[in-house]
N, C-alpha and C positions, 0 to 999 in steps of 0.2 A: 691653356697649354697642358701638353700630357702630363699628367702628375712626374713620372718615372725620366722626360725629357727635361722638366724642368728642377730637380734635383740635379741632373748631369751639367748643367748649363751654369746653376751657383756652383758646382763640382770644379766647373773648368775654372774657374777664375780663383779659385783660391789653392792652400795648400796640398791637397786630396787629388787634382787634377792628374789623367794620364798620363804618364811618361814616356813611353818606354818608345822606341819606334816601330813601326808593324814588322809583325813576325808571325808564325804561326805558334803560337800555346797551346804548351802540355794541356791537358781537362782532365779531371777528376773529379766523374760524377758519382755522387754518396745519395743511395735511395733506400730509405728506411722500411720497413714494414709495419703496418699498421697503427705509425705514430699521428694524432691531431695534435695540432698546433698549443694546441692547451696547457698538454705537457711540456713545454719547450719555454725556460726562465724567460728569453727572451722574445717571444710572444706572449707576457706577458699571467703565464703560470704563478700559481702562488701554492703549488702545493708538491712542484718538481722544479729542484734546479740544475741546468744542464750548461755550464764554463765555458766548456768546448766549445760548445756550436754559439752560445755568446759572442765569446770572443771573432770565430766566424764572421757572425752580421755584423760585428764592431768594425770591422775590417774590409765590410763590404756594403751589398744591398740588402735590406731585407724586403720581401715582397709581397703584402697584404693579401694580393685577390688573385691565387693561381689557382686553378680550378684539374684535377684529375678526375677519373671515375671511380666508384664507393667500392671495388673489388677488386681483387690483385692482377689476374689476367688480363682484363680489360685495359686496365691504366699501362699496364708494362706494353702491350700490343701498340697502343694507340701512342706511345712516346717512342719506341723503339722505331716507326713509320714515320711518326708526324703525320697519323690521318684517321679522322674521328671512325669512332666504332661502325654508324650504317655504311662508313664506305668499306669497309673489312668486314662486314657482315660479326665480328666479334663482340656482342655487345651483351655477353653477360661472362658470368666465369667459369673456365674451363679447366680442368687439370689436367691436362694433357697425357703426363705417365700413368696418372689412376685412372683413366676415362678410355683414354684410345678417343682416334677420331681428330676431331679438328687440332690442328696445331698451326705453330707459325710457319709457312714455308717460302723459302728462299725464290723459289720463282715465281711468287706473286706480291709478295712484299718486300722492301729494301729497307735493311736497318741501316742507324747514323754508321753502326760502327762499319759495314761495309763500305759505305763512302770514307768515311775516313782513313779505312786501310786502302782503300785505293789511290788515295790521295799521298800516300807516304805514311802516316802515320803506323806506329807499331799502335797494338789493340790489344786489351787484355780484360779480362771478367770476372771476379768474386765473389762468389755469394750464392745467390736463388737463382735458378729458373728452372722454370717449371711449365714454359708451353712448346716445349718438345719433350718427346719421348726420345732418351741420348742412347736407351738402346738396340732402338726401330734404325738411326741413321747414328754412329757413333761420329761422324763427320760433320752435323749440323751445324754447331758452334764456330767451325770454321767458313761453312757456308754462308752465315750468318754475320761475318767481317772480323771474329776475335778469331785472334794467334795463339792465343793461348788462355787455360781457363783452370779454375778451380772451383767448383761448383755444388750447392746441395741440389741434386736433378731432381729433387721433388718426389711426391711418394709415387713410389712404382707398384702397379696391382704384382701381387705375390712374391716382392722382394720382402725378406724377413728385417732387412735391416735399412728400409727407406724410410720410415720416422725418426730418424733421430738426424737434426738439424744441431744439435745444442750439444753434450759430452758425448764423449765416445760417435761423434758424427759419420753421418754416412756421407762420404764426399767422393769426388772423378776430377783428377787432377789430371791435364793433359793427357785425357785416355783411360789411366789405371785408377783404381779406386781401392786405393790402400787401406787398412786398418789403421786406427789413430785414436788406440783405447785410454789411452792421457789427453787427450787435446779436449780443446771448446772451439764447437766450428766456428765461431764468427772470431776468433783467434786467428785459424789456420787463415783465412781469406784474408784476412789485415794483412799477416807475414808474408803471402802469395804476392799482394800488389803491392808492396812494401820493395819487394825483391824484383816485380817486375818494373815497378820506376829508377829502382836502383843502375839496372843492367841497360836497360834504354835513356838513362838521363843524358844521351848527348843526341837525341834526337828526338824528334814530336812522338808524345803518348797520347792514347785516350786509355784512361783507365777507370773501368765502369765496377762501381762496389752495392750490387743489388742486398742488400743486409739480409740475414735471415732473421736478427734482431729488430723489430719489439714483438714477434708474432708468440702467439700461444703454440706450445703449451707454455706455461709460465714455468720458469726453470729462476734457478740459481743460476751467479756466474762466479766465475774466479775473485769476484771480489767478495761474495758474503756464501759461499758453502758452507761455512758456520751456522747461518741462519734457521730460525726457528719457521721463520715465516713460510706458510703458504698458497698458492690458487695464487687468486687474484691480490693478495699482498706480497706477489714477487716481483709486481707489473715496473714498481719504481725501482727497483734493483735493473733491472733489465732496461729502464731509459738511461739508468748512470751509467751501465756498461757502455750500450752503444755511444753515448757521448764522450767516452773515455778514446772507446775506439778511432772514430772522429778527430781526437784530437792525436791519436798517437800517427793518424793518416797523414795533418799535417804538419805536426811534428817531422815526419820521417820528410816531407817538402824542402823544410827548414834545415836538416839538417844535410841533404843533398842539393843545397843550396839550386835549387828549384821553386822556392816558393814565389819569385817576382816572374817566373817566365810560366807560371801555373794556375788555369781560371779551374776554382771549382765551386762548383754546384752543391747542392744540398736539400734534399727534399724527400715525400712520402707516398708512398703509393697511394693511400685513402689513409681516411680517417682511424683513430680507437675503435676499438670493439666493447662499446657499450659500456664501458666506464666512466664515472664522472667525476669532475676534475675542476679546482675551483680555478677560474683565472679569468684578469682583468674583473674582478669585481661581481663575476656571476658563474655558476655552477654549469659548465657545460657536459654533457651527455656525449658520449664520442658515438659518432654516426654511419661506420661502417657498414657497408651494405646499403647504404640511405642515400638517395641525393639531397638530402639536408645539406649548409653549408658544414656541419661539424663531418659530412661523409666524405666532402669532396674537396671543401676548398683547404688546401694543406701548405704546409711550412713550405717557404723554397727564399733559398738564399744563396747568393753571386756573388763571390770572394775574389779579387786580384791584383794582389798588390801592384800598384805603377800601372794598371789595366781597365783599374773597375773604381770608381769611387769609394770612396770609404766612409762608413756610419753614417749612410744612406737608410729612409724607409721608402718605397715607393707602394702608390695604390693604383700601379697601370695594372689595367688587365693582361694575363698570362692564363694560358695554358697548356697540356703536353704537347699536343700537336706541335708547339712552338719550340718544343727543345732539340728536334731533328734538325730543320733549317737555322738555328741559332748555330748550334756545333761545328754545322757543315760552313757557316760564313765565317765562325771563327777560326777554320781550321784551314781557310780559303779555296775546302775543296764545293763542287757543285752537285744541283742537285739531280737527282736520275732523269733523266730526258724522257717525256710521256707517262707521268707517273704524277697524279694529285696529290699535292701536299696542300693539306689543309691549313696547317699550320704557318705561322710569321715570323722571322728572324727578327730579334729583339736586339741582337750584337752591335749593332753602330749607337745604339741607346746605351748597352753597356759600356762600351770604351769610347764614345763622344767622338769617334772616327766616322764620317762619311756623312751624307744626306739621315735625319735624321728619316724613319719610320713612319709611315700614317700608324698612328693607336688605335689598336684595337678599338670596335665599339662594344662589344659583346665578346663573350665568351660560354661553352658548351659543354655538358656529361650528358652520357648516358648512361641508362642501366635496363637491358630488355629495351623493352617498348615505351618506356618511360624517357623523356627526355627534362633536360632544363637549360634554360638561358637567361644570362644577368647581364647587367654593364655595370657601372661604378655603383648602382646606386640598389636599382630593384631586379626582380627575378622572376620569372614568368615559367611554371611548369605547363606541360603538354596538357596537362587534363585543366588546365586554367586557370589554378591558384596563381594569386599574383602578391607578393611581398616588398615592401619597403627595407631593405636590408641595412640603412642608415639610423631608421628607429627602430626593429624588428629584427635584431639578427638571425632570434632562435626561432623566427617563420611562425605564431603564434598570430598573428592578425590577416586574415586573407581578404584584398582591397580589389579582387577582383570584380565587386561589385559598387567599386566607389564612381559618383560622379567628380569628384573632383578634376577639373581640365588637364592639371598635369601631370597626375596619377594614369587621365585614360590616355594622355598623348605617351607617356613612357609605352604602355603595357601596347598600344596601337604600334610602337618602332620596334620593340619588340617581340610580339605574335607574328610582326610581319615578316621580319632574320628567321623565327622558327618553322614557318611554314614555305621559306623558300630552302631549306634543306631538303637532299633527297630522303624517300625510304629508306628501309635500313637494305641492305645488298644482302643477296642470299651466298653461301660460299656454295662452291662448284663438287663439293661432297657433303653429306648428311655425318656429324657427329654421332659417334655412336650412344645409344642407351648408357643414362648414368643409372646408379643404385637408386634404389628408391630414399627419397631423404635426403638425394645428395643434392641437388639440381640447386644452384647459386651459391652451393658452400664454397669456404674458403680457408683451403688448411695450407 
């Protein structure tokens, strides 16, 4: 039985079981920037502790094997659709304001949140994005299904004042883009969605909190501006913040007594950038830019009181693709008519409502031309390397030349998943020329 099915199934029968009767629930999804799971107490960190999001999976599911892609554009494209990179021709990273050229656009792609807002719900945004230029089309973000937004629009070519994500932030609040020579942008975005659950708590939200926190540059925050420390030893200042935030997110739930009628989410675009970090018992290397498991496979955790089980771990496979179609069944609106979704609604598994799920057997990243695919166990990349991820987490043994029978019968089920996916799709314009040096960066 599905790992994740059958957690649900000892769920129902005891105290933790679902309560509530169907309705459509608030969502508040929280998507970190460049945190691995390493960091995070409760994936089993020993050298970062983080309360917040604890107490989180305490209260919820924790989710072992979710798989995103190793670079920011990518993962947010391919979650915002629910459809892997060759079908969006997106398959490496683009900065869209510094770059010009390819961006997300509305009449070829359909994000959650326009389904959702057409479905009723009010939609609102915080934080990062960065694959449009906001101002080539000042209107996109509504095109795009949010109502309203508060945003860092990412570095813009020959704005003087689009790197600063962190004090004295450059942000476009519903349009204007005020100065805010006292604030800490991932402050101003907490207060933003803070204020838009407040004003809409008597009717269904989605409210999506893309972090500009844990990304470099490595900054101070309002909690240790004192601090001596700097570079890379401001990294764990910067995971306490965001955790702090996190908790002040649902904190503000609880105190608009919203938190039993509100599923949220919790997860990371890709992995660390190249820090290592000791947890569970071995030194992991964060793999950003990597499709290693420390690049791709990241934190994700489902919170709902009366909705969702509680101090739950499950090891079903999950990936982004899967978070469009989950939202849209939790939210009971549907999904775009003539439009591939790659992805699988995992929601009757979360609230133990309905026929359960066929489980995934696999799941998929890309990056360029590189691909990979795993099931519970092993992982088979495009150029052949094949891994045992049971005994071999950190990929360090490649058995692509073992004879053993159920070694070559795994890698034989799955070569055969990766070579029935299409090419990758070319988009219907040419991205423009990046700087020399830039091609796969990720600021």
């Amino acid at each position: 039985m599905n790992a994740l099915r059958l957690a649900f199934c000892f769920a129902a029968i005891g105290s933790t079981a679902p309560t509530r009767p169907a309705e459509r629930p608030n969502i508040l999804l929280i998507l970190v920037d460049d945190l691995g799971k390493e960091w995070l107490s409760c994936y089993g960190s020993e050298e970062s502790q983080t309360p917040q999001i604890d107490r989180l999976a305490a209260a919820g599911v924790r989710f072992d094997c979710v798989y995103a892609t190793p670079l920011c554009t990518p993962t947010r494209h391919e979650m915002l659709t629910g459809r892997y990179p060759f079908r969006t021709g997106w398959t490496t990273h683009h900065d869209t304001p510094r770059w010009g050229g390819q961006h997300l656009d509305p009449a070829r792609e359909i994000t959650f949140a326009r389904l959702l807002r057409d479905a009723g719900y009010a939609t609102a945004i915080a934080g990062k994005w960065q694959i449009n230029d906001l101002r080539v089309d000042p209107d996109i973000l509504r095109k795009h299904g949010f109502d309203c937004h508060c945003v860092w629009p990412g570095f813009e070519a020959d704005s003087p004042r689009d790197v600063e994500r962190y004090f004295d932030p450059f942000v476009q609040i519903d349009g204007r883009r005020p100065r805010m020579p006292e604030a800490f942008g991932p402050d101003v975005h907490v207060d933003y969605l803070i204020e838009f659950m407040r004003r809409h708590r008597d009717r269904p939200f989605l409210a999506y909190c893309p972090m500009v926190l844990v990304h470099t540059p490595f900054t101070k925050t309002p909690h240790n501006r004192d601090t001596s420390a700097t570079g890379v030893a401001l990294y764990p200042g910067m995971i306490a913040y965001m955790d702090h935030l996190v908790g002040r997110l649902v904190q503000a739930l609880d105190e608009l007594d919203l938190r039993d009628r509100t599923i949220v989410l919790f997860t990371s675009d890709n992995g660390a950038p190249g820090l290592r970090c000791r947890a569970n018992g071995r030194v992991v290397t964060g793999g950003k830019g990597k499709l290693t498991e420390p690049g791709i496979c990241v934190p994700f955790i489902v919170s709902g009181p009366g909705m969702v089980p509680q101090g739950q771990v499950s090891s079903a496979l999950v990936d982004f693709t899967d978070i469009l179609p989950t939202l849209v069944e939790l939210a009971g609106a549907g999904l775009p008519p003539g439009v591939t979704i790659d992805g699988r609604s995992f929601a009757r598994d979360l609230t133990g409502r309905g026929q359960p799920q066929r489980p995934r057997e696999w799941i998929f990243s890309q990056l360029g031309t590189q691909r990979v695919i795993r099931n519970e166990r092993y992982k088979l990349w495009s150029d052949g390397r094949f891994y045992d991820l049971k005994n071999d987490p950190l990929e360090t043994r490649d058995l692509s030349q073992s004879a053993d029978p159920v070694i070559a019968e795994a890698r034989a089920r799955l070569s055969g998943a990766l070579r029935s996916l299409p090419p990758d799709a070319r988009l219907p314009f040419a991205p423009c020329t990046q700087p020399a040096g830039a091609r796969g960066t990720d600021r």
